[in-house]
N, C-alpha and C positions, 0 to 999 in steps of 0.2 A: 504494500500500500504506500503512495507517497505521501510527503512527509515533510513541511516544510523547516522541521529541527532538524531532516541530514540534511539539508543544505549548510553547508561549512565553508565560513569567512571567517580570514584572519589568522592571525596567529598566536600561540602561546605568546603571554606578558614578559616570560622570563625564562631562560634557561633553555632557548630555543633549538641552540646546534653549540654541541658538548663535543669535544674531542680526546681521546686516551690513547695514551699508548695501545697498541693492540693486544686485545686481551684482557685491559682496565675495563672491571665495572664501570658503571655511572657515577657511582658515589666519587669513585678518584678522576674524575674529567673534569677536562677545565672549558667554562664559557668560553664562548669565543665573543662573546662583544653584539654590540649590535649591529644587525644585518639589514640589507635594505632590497627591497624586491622580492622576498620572499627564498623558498626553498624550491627549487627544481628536482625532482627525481624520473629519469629517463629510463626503461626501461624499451631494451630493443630483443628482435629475436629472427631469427634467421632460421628455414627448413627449407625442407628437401622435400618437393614433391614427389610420392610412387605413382608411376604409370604403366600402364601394362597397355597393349596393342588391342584387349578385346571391350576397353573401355575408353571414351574418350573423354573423359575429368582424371583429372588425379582421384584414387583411392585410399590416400593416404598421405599424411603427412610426417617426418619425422623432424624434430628440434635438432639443430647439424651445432648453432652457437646462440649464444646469449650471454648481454650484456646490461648493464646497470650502471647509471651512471649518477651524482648529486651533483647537483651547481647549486652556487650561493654567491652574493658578495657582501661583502666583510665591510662594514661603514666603517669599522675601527683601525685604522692606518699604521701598528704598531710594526716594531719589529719582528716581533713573534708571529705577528699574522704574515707579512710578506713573507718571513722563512717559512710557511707552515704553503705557503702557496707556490713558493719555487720550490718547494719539497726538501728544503735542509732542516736535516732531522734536530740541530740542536736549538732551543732558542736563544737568541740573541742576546745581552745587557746591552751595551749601546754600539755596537759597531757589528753588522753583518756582513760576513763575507760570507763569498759564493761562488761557484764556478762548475769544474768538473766534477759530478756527482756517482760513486762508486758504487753506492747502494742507498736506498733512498728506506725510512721510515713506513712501517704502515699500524695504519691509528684503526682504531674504532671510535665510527659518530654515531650519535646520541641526538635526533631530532625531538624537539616535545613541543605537538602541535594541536591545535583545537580538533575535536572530533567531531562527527554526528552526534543527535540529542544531548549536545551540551557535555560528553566526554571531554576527555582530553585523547588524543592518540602519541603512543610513542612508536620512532621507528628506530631501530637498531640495527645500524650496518658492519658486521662482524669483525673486516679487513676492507680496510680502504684505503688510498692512496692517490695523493696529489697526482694528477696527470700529466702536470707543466702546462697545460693551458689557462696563464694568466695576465691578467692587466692591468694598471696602474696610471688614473689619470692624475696630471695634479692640476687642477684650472684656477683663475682667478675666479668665475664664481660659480662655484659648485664644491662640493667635496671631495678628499680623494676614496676612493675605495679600491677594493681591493675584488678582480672576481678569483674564485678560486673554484676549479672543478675538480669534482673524486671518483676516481673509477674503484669502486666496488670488484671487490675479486673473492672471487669462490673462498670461502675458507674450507680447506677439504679436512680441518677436525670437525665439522659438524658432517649430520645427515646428510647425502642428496639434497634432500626435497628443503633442507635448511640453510643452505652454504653461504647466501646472500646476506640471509637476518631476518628482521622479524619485527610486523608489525602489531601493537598493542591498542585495542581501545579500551581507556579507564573508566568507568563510571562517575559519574559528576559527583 
């Protein structure tokens, strides 16, 4: 039946996109600041069609890839967010360096977003991982921000049918 409480605008007040080391619960994550445009979560998939000669549709389909992806951008301009978006695993005190990266950090994020009928939804991305696609304007009038994109990768300690994460809706 519809419903005009699942219609869901806006976003959690606080504590909206949490980052950890990978593997960190929630409780040890740290805010990342306030964001602006919201949260993007892309979710792509690629199959394979079966065909056979005595039918002319595919009979079938099977999953060949998929992929998963979050975008955000970071209103908070710090140093820690720009290491955190060109993927240098350590953060900053006041002087970032950067360059050739040998192996790069992977975090688990922490989304906490309004739900339907006045929930909250939490999502939880197991292993993630800056992509390098990021940007940095600085204008006279506007702010700088920061975008940062996470590719999402299979954690293979969980299930199959788990390896991405996991989303929660809480009760109001």
């Amino acid at each position: 039946m519809s419903s005009p409480t699942n219609i869901v605008v806006g976003l959690a007040a606080e504590g909206t996109l949490k980052i950890a080391s990978y593997g960190t619960a929630e409780s040890g994550a740290t805010d990342l600041g306030f964001i602006k445009g919201g949260i993007t979560i892309e979710h792509e998939e690629t199959s394979y069609d079966i065909k056979v000669d005595q039918v002319l549709a595919s009979i079938a389909k099977v999953t060949t890839e998929e992929s998963l992806k979050v975008k955000v951008t970071l209103a908070e301009a710090t140093l820690s967010n720009i290491a955190l978006a060109l993927g240098v695993p350590t953060p900053p005190s006041t002087t970032l360096e950067f360059g050739d990266k040998s192996q790069s950090a992977y975090y688990t994020l922490y989304a906490n977003v309004k739900g339907a009928n006045g929930a909250s939804r939490k999502y939880t991305f197991w292993k993630c991982r800056p992509n390098g696609k990021t940007a940095q304007s600085y204008k006279r009038d506007g702010e700088t921000l920061i975008e940062v994109e996470f590719d999402v990768l299979a954690d293979t300690s969980k299930t199959q049918a788990k390896r991405f994460g996991k989303i929660e809706d809480i009760s109001a």
